[in-house]
C-alpha positions in Angstrom: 0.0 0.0 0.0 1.7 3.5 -0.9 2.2 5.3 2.0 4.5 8.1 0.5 4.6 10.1 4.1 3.6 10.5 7.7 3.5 14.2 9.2 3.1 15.1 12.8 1.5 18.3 12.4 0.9 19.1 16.3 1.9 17.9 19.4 0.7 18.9 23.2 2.0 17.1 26.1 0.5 18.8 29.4 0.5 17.2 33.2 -2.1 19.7 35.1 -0.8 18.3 38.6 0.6 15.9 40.5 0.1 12.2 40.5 -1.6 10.7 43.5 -3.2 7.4 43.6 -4.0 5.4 40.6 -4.5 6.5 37.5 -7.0 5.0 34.3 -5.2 5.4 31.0 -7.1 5.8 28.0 -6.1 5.7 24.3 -7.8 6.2 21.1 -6.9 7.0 17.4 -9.4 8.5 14.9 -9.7 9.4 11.1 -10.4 13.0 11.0 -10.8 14.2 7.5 -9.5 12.8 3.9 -8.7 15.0 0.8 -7.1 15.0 -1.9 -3.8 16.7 -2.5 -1.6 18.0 -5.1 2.1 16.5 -5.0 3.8 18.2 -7.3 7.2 16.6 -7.0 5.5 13.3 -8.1 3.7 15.0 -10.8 0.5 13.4 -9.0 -2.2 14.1 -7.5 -3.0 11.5 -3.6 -4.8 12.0 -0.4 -4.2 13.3 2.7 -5.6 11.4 5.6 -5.7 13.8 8.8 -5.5 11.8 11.9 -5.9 12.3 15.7 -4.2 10.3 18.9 -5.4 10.8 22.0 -4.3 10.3 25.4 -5.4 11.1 28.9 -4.9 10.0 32.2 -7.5 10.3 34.7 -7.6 10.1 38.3 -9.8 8.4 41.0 -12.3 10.8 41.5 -12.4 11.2 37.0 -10.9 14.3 37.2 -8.5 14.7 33.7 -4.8 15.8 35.3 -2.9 14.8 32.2 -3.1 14.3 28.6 -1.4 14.0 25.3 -2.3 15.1 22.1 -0.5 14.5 18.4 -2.6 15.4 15.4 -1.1 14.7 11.8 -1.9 13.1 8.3 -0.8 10.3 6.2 0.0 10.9 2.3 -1.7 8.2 0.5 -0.7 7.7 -3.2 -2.2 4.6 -5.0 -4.9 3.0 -6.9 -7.5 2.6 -4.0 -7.1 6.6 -3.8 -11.2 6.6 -5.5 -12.3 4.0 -3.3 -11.4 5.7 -0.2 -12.8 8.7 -1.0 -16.0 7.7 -2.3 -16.3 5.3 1.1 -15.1 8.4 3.0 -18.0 11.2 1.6 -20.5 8.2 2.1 -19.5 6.3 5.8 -17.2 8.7 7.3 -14.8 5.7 7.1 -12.2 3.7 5.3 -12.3 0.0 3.7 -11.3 -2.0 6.4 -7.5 -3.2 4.6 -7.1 0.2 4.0 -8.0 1.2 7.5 -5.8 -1.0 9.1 -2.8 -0.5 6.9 -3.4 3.6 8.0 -4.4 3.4 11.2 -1.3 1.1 11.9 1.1 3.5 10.6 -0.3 6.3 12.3 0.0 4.1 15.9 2.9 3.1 15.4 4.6 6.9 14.8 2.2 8.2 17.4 2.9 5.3 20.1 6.3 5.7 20.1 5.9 9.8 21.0 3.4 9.4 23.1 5.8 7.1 25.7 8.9 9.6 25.3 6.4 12.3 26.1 4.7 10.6 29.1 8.4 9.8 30.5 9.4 13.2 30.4 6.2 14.2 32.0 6.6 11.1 35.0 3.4 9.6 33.6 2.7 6.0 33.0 3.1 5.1 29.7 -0.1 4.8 27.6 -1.2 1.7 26.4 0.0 -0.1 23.6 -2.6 -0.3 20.8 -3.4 -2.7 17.8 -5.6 -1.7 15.3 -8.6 -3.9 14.6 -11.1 -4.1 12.1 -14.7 -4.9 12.7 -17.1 -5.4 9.6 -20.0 -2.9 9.3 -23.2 -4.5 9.4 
């Protein structure tokens, strides 16, 4: 599958006090938006799939005292590139091959942030997640 690039366009690593007790760690990944996009060094036109990862740690009592946040896209270039968009403007979502080629890619660049980050931050490390695919019914 022709992944050509993966971009971290943002990243926000914040701790809004100190740790005491246990902590619930959640984790999730999303597809935010797909478009196409000019790339004019490959004389072609692909997509750009914007993704979000999201981290926060909660306390006891459900109050939010940490989280991380990266926010970036994958440059898709390849003969599925009608597919996705047509699934994409009808479901909001991706052919599940497709889905778990992307959303794999964008874990495993994310994952690997997001446990320098909580280190430097004296967090637990989030959880490590594996993209699954369900079929639609």
């Amino acid at each position: 599958m022709p992944v050509i690039g993966i971009n971290l366009k943002s990243i926000e690593a914040k701790r809004h006090e100190e740790v005491k007790g246990p902590l619930r760690v959640n984790s999730n990944m999303n597809i935010t938006d797909i478009k196409e996009q000019d790339l004019p060094a490959l004389k072609n036109e692909g997509l750009l799939i914007e993704f979000e990862y999201r981290t926060t740690y909660i306390s006891g009592k459900s109050k939010n005292i940490a989280e991380i946040n990266i926010d970036g896209n994958i440059v898709f270039l390849g003969d599925e590139k009608e597919i996705i968009l047509k699934s994409w403007k009808k479901d909001k979502a991706l052919p599940d091959d497709i889905k778990l080629h992307v959303i794999g890619l964008a874990l495993d660049k994310c994952s690997k942030k997001a446990i320098f980050l909580s280190d430097d931050l004296q967090l637990p490390p989030p959880p490590l997640m594996l993209p699954q695919a369900a079929k639609r019914k």
